[in-house]
C-alpha positions as CSV (number, residue, x, y, z in Angstrom):
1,X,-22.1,-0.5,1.7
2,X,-24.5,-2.8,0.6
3,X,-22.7,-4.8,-1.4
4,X,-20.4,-5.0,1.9
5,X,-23.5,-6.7,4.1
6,X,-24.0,-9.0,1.1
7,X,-20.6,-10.7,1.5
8,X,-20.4,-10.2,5.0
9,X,-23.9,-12.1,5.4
10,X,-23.0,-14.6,2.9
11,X,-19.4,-15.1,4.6
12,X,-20.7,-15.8,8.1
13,X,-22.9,-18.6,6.7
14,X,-20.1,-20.2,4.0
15,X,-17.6,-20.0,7.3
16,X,-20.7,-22.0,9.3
17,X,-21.3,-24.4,6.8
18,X,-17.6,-25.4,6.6
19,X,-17.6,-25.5,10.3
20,X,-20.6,-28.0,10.5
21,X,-19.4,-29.7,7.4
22,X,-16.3,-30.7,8.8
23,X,-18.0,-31.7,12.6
24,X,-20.3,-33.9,9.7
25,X,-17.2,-35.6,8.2
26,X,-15.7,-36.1,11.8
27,X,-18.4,-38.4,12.8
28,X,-17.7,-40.5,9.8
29,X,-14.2,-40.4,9.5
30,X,-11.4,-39.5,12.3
31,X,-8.0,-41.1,10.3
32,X,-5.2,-39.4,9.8
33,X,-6.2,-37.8,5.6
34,X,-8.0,-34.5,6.3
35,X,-11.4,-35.5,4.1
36,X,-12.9,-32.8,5.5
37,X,-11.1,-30.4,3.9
38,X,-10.8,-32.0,1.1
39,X,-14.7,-32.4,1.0
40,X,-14.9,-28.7,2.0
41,X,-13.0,-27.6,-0.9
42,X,-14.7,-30.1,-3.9
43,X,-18.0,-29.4,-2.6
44,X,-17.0,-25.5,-2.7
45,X,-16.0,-26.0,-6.0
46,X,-18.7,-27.9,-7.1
47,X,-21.2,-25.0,-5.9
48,X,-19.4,-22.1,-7.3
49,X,-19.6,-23.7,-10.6
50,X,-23.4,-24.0,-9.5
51,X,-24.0,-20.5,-8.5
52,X,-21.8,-19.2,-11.3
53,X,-23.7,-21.3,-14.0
54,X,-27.1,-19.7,-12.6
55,X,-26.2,-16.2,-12.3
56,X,-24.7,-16.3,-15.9
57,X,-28.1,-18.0,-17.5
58,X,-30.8,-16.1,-15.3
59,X,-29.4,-12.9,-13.6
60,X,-25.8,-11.5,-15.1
61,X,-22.6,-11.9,-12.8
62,X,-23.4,-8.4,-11.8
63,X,-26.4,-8.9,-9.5
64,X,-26.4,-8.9,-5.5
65,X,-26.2,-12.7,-5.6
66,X,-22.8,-12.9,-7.3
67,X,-21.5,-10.8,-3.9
68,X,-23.7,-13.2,-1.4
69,X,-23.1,-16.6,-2.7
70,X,-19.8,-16.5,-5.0
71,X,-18.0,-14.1,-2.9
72,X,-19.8,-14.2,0.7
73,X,-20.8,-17.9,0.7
74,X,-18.3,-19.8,-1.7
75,X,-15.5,-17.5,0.3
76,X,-16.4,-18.1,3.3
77,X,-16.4,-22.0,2.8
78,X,-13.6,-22.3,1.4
79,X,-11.1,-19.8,-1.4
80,X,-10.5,-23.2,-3.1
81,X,-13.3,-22.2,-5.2
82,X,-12.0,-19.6,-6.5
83,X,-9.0,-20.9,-7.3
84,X,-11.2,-24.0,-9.0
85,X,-13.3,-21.2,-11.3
86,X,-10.3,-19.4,-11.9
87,X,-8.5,-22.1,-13.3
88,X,-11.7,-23.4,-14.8
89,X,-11.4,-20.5,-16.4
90,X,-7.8,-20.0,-17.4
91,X,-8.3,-23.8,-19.4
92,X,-11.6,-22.5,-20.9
93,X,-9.9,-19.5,-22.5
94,X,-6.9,-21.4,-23.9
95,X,-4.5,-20.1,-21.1
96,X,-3.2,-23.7,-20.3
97,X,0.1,-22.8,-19.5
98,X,-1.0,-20.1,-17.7
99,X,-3.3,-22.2,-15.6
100,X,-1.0,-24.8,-14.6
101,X,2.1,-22.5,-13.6
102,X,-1.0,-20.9,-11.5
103,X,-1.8,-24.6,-9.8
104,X,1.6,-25.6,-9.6
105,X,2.7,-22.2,-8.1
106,X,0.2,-22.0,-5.8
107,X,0.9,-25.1,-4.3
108,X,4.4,-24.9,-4.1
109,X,4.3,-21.5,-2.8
110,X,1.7,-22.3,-0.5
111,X,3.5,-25.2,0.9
112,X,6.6,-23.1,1.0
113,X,4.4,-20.2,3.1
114,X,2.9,-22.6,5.5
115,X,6.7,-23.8,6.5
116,X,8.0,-20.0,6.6
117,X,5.3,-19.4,9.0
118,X,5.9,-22.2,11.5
119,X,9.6,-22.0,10.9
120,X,9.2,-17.7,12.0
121,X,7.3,-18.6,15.1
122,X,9.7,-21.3,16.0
């Protein structure tokens, strides 16, 4: 149960920053290329590998904080960063292959899922 609250606690404030980050973006930018998504998802990326990087030199990935800011937080902003430490982590173990069928899959199929969707509710 706990570790429940942890991500629930940490997902309500990833899900707020990414509101306020792309409100942020808005009053800079209001063109047609979605920058605050893309910001969303490099700066997502950027602090998993933070909070990943800690956790393994000071704590474990086991502790509380793995479920509150990788899971809760990092999820909540945005799942590209788990698909950025994931892959990080498929090239780091020699899975290249493996890593880019997973990027190029996930795109395509993504893509490909968006368009089913719409093209269902049509």
């Amino acid at each position: 149960m706990k570790t429940l609250l942890l991500i629930f606690l940490g997902g309500g404030i990833g899900s707020v920053f990414r509101y306020a980050t792309s409100l942020f973006v808005q009053k800079f930018y209001t063109g047609i290329i979605p920058y605050a998504t893309f910001i969303t998802n490099i700066l997502g990326c950027f602090l998993i590998g933070l909070f990943v990087g800690f956790l393994e030199k000071k704590h474990g990935l086991n502790s509380d904080l793995k479920y509150l800011f990788i899971t809760g937080f990092c999820g909540g902003y945005t799942t590209f960063s788990a698909f950025g430490i994931e892959n990080f982590n498929l090239l780091q173990t020699q899975n290249t292959a493996i890593a880019f069928v997973y990027i190029g899959s996930s795109i395509l199929f993504g893509l490909v899922a968006v368009w089913l969707g719409l093209f269902i509710m049509k």
